[in-house]
Gaussian input, Z-matrix of N, CA and C with variables (Angstrom, degrees):
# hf/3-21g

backbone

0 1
 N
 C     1     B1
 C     2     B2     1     A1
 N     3     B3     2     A2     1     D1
 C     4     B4     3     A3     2     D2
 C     5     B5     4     A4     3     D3
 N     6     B6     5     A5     4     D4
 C     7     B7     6     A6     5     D5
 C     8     B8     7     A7     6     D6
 N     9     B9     8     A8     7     D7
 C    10    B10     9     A9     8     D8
 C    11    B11    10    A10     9     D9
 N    12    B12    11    A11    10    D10
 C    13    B13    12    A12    11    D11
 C    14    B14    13    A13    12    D12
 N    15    B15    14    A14    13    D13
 C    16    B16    15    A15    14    D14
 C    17    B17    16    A16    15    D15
 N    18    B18    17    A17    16    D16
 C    19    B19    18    A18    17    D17
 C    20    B20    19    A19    18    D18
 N    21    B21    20    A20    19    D19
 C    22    B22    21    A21    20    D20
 C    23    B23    22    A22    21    D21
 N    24    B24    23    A23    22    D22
 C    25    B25    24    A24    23    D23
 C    26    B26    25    A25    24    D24
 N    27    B27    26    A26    25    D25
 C    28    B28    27    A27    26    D26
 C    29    B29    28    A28    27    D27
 N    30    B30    29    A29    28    D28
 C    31    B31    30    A30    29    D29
 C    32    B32    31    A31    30    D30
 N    33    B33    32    A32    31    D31
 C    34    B34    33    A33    32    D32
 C    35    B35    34    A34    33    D33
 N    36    B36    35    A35    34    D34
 C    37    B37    36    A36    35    D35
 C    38    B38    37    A37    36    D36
 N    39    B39    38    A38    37    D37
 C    40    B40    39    A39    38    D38
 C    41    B41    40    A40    39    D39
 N    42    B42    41    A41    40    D40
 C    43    B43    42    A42    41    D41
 C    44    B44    43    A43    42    D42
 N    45    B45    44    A44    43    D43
 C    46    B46    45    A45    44    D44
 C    47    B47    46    A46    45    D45
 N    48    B48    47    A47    46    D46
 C    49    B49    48    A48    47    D47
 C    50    B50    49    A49    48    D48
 N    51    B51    50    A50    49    D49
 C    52    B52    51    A51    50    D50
 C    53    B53    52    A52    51    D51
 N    54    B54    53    A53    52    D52
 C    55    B55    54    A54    53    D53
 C    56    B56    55    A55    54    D54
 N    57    B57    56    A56    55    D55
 C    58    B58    57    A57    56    D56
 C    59    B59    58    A58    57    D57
 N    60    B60    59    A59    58    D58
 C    61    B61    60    A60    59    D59
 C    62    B62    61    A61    60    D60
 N    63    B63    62    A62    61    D61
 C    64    B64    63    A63    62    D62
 C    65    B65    64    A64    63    D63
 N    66    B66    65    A65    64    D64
 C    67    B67    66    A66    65    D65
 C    68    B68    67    A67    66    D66
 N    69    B69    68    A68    67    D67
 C    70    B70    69    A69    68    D68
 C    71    B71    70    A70    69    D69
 N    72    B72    71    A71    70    D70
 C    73    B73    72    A72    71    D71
 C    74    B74    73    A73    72    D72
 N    75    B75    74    A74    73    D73
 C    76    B76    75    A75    74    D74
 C    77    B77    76    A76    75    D75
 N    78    B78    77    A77    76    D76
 C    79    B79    78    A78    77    D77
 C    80    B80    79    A79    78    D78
 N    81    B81    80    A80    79    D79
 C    82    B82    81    A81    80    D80
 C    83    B83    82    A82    81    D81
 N    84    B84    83    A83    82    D82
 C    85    B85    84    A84    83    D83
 C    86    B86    85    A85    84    D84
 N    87    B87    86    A86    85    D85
 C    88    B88    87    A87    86    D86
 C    89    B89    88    A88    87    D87
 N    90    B90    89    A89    88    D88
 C    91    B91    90    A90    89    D89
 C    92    B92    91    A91    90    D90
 N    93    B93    92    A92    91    D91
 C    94    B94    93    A93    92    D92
 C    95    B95    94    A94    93    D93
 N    96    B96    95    A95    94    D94
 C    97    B97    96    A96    95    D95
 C    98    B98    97    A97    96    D96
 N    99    B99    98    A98    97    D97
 C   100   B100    99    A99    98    D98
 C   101   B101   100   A100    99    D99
 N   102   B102   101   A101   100   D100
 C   103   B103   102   A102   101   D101
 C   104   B104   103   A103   102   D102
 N   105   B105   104   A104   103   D103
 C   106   B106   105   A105   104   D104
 C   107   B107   106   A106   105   D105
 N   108   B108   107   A107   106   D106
 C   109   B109   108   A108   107   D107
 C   110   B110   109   A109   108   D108
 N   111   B111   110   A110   109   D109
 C   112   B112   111   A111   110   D110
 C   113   B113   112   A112   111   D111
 N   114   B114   113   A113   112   D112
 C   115   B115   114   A114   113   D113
 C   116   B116   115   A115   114   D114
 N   117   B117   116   A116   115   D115
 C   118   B118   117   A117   116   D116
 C   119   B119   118   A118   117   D117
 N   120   B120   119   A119   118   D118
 C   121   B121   120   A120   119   D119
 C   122   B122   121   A121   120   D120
 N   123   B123   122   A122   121   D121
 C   124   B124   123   A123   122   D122
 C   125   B125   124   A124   123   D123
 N   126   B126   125   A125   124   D124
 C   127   B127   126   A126   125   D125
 C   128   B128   127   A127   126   D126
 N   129   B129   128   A128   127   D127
 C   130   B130   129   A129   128   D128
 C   131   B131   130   A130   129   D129
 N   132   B132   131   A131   130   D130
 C   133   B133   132   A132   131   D131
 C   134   B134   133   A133   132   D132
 N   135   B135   134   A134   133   D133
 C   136   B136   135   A135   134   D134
 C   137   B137   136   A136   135   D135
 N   138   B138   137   A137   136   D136
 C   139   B139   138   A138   137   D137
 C   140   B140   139   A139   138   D138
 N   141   B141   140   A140   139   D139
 C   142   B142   141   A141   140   D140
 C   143   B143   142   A142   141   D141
 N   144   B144   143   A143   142   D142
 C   145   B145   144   A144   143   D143
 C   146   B146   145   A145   144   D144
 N   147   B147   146   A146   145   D145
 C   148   B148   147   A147   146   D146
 C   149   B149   148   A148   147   D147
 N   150   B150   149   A149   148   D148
 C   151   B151   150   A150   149   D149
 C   152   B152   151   A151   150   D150
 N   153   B153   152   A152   151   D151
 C   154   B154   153   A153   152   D152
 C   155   B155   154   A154   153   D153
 N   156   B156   155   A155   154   D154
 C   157   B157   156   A156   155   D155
 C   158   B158   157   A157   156   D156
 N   159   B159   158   A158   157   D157
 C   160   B160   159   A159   158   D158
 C   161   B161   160   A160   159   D159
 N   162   B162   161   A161   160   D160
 C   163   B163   162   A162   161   D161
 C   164   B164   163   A163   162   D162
 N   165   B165   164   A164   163   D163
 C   166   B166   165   A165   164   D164
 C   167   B167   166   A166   165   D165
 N   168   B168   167   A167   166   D166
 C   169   B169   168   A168   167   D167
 C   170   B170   169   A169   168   D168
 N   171   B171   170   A170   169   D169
 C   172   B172   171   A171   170   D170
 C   173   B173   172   A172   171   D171
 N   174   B174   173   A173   172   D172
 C   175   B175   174   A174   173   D173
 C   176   B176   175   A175   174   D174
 N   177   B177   176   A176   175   D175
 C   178   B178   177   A177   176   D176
 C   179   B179   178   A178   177   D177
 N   180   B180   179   A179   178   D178
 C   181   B181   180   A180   179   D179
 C   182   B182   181   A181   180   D180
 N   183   B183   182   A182   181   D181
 C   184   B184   183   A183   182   D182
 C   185   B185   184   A184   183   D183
 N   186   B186   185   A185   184   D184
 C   187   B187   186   A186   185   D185
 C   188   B188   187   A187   186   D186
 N   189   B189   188   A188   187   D187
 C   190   B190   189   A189   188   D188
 C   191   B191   190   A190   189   D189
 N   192   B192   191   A191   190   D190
 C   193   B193   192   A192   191   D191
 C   194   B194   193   A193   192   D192
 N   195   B195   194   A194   193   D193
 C   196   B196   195   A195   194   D194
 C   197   B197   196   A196   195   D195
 N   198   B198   197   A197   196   D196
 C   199   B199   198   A198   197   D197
 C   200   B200   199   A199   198   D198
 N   201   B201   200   A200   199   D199
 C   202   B202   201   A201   200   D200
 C   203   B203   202   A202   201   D201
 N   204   B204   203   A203   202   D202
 C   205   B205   204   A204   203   D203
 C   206   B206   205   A205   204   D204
 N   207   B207   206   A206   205   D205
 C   208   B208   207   A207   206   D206
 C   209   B209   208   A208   207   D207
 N   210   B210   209   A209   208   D208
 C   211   B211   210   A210   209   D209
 C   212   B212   211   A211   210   D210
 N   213   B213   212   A212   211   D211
 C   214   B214   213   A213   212   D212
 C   215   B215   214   A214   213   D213
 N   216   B216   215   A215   214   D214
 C   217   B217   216   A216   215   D215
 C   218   B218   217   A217   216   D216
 N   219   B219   218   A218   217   D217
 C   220   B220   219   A219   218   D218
 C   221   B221   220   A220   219   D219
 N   222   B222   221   A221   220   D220
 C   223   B223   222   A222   221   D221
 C   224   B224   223   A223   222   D222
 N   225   B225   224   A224   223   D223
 C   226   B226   225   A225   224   D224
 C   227   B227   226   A226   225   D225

   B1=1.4498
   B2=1.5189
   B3=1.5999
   B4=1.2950
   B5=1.3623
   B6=1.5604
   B7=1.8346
   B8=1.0681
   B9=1.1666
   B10=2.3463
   B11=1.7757
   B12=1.5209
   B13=1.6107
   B14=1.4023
   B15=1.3138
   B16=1.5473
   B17=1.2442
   B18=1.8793
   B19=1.4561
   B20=1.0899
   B21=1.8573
   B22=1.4778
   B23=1.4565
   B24=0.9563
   B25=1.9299
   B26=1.5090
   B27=1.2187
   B28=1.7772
   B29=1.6200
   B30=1.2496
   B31=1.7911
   B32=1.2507
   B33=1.4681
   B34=2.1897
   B35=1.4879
   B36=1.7461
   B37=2.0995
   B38=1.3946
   B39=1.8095
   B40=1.2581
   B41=1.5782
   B42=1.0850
   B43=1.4083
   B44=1.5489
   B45=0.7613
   B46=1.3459
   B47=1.1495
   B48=1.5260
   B49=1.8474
   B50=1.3964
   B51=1.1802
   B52=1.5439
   B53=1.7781
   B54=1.2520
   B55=1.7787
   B56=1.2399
   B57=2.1216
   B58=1.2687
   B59=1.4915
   B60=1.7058
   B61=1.3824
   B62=1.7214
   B63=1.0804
   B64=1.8065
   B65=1.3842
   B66=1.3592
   B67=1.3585
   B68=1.5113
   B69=1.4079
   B70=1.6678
   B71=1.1787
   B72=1.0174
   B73=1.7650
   B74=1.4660
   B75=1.6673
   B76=1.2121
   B77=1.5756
   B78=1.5991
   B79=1.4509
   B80=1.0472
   B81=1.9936
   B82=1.3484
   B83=1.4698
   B84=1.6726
   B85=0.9941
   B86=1.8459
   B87=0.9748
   B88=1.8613
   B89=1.1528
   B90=1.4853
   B91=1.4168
   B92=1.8183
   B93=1.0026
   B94=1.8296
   B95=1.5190
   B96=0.9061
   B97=1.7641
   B98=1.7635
   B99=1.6850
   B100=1.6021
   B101=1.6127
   B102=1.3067
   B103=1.2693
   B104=1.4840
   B105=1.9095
   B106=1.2721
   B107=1.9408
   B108=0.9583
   B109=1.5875
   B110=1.6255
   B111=1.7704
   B112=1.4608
   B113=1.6282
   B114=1.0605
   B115=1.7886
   B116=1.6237
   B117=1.3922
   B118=1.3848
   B119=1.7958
   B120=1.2061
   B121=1.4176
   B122=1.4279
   B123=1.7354
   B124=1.0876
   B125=1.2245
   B126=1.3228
   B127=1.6167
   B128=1.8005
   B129=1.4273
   B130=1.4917
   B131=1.8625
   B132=1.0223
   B133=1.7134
   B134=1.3400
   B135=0.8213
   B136=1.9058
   B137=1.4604
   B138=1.5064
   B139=1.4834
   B140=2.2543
   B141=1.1133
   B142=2.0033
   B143=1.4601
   B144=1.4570
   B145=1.3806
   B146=1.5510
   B147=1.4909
   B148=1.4340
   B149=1.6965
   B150=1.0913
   B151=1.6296
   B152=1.5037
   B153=0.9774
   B154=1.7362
   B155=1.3149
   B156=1.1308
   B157=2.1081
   B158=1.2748
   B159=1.2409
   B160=1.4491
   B161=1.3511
   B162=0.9775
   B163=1.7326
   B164=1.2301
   B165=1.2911
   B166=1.7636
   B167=1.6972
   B168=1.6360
   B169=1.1095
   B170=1.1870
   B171=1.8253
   B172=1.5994
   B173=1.7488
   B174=1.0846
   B175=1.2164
   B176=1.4727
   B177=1.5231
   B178=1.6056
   B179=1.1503
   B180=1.4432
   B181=1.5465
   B182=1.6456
   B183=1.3119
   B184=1.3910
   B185=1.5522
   B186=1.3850
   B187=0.7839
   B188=1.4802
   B189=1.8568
   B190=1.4139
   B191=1.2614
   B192=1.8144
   B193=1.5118
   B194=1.7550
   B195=1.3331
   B196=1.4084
   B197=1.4931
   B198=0.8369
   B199=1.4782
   B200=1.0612
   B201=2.0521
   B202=1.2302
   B203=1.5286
   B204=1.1795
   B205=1.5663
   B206=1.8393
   B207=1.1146
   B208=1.7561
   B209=1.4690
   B210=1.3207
   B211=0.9457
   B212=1.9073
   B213=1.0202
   B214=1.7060
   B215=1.9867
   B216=1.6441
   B217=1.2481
   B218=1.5281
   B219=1.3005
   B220=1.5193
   B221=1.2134
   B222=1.3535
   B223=1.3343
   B224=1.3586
   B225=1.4531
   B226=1.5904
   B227=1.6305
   A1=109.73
   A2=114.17
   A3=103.50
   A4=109.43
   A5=116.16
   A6=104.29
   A7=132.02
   A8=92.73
   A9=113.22
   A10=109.19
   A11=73.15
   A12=82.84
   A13=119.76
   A14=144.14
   A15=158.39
   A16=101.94
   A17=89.67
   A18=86.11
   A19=130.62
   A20=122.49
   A21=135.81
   A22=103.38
   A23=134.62
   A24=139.27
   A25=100.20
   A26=124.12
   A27=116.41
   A28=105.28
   A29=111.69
   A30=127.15
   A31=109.24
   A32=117.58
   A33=121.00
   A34=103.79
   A35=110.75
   A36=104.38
   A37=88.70
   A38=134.79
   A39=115.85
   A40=108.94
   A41=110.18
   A42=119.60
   A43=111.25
   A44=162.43
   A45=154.51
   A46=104.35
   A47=131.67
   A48=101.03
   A49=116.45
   A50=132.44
   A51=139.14
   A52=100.82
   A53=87.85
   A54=82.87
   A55=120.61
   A56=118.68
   A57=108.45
   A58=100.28
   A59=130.75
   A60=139.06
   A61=99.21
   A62=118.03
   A63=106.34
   A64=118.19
   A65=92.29
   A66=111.16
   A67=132.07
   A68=113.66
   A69=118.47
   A70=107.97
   A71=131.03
   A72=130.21
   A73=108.45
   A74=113.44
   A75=132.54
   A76=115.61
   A77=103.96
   A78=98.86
   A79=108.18
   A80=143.94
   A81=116.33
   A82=123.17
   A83=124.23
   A84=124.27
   A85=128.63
   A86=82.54
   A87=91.58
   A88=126.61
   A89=125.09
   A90=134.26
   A91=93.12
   A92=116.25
   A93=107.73
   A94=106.76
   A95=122.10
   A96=122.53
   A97=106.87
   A98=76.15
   A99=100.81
   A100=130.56
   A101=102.22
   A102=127.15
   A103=128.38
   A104=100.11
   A105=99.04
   A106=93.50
   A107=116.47
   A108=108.84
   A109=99.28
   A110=104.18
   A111=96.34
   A112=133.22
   A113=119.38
   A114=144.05
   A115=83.40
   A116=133.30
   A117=115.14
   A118=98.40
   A119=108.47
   A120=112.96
   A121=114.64
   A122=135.67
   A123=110.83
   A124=129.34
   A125=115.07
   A126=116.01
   A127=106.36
   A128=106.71
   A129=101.74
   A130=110.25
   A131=96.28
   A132=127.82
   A133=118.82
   A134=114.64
   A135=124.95
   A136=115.58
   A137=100.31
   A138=96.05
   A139=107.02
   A140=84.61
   A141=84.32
   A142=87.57
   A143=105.19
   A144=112.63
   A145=110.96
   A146=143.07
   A147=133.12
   A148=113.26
   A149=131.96
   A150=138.11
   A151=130.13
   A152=118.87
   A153=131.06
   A154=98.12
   A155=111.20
   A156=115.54
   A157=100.78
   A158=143.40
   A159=142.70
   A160=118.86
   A161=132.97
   A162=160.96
   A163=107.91
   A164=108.06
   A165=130.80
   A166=74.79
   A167=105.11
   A168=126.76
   A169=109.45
   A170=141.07
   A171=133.21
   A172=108.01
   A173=107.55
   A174=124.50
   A175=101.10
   A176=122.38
   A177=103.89
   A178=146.59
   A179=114.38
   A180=114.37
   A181=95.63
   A182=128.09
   A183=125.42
   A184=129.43
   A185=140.69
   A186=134.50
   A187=130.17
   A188=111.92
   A189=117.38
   A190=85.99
   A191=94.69
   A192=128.32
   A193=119.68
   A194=104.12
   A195=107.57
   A196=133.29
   A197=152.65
   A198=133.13
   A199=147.71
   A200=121.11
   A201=145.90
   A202=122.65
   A203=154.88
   A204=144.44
   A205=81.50
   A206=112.04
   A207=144.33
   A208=117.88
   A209=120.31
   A210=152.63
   A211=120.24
   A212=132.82
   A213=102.56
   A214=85.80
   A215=96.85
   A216=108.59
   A217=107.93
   A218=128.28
   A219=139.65
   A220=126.47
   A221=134.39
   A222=123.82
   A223=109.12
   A224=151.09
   A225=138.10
   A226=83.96
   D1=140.28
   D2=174.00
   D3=-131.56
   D4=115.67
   D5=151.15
   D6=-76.71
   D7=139.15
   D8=-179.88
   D9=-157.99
   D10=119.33
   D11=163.75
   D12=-37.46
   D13=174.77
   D14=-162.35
   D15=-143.08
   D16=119.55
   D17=164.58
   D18=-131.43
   D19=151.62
   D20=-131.69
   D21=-31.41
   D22=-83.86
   D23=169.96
   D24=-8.30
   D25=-18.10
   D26=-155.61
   D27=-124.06
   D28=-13.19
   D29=174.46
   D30=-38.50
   D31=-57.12
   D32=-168.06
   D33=-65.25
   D34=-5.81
   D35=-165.97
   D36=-77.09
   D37=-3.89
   D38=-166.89
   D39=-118.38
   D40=23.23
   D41=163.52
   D42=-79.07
   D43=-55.96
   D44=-161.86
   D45=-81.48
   D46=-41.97
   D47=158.92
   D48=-72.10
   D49=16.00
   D50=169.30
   D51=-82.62
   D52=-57.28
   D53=-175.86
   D54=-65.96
   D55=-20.51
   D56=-168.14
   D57=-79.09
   D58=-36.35
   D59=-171.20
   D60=-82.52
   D61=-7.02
   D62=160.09
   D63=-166.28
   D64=79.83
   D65=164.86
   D66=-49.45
   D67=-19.37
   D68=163.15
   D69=-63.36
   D70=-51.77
   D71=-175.85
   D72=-43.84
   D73=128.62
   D74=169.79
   D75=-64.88
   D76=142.69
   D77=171.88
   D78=-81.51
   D79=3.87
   D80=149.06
   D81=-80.70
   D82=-1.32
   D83=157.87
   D84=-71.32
   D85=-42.04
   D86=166.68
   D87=-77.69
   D88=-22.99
   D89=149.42
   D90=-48.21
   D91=-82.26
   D92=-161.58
   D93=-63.36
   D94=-28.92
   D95=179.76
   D96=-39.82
   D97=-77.82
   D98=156.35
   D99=-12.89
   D100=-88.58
   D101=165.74
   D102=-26.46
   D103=-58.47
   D104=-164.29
   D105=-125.38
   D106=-24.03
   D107=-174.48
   D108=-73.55
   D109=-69.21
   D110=-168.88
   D111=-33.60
   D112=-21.02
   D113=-151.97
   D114=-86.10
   D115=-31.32
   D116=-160.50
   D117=-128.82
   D118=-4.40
   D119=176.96
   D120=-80.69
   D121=135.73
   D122=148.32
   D123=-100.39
   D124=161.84
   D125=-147.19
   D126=-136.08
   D127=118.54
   D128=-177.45
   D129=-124.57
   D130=145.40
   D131=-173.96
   D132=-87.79
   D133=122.26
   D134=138.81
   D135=-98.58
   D136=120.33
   D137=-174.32
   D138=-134.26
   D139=140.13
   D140=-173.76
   D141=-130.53
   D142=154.50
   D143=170.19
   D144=73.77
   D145=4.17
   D146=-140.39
   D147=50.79
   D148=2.20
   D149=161.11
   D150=-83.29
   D151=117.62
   D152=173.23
   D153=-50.67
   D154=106.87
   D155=170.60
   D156=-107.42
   D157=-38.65
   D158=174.18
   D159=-111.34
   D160=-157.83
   D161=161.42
   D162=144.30
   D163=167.75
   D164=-157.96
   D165=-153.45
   D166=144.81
   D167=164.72
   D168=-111.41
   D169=143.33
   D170=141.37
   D171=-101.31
   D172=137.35
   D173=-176.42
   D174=-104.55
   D175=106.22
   D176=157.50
   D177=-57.60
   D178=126.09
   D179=-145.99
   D180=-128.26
   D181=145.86
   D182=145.43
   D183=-94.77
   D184=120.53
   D185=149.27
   D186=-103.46
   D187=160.23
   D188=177.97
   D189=-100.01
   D190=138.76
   D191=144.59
   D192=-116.49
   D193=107.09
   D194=-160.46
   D195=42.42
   D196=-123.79
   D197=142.31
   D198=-54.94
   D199=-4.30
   D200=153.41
   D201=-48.09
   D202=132.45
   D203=164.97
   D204=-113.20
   D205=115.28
   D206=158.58
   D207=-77.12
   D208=141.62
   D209=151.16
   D210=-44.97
   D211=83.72
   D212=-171.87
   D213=-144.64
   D214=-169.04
   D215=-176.78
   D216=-130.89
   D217=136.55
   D218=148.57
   D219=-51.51
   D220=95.98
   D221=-150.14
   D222=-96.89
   D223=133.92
   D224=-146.71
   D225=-135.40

């Protein structure tokens, strides 16, 4: 098995294990997910066989800590 980050050109190979682990999600939602989330997310793999078996998404996120606005990630 190997992990490696994904890179941008390689983001849409992780749609189809998206749809198999949540099949409620609309394909006009995954059209924009797609579209506009993946482009700023980074996105890492486990892959066996030449096949995507895992990924973990971070979503850049800001949060406040007391009067701070932080840097952090949305983890999917």
């Amino acid at each position: 098995m190997i992990l490696r980050k994904l890179e941008p050109q390689e983001r849409a190979e992780t749609r189809k294990l998206w749809e198999e682990v949540f099949p409620e999600d609309t394909k006009e939602f995954l059209d924009y997910y797609y579209f506009v989330k993946t482009g700023i997310n980074e996105i890492y793999v486990i892959e066996a066989d030449g096949e995507i078996r895992s990924m973990i998404q971070l979503n850049p996120y800001k949060i406040q800590i007391m009067d701070r606005e932080c840097a952090s990630h949305y983890i999917i």
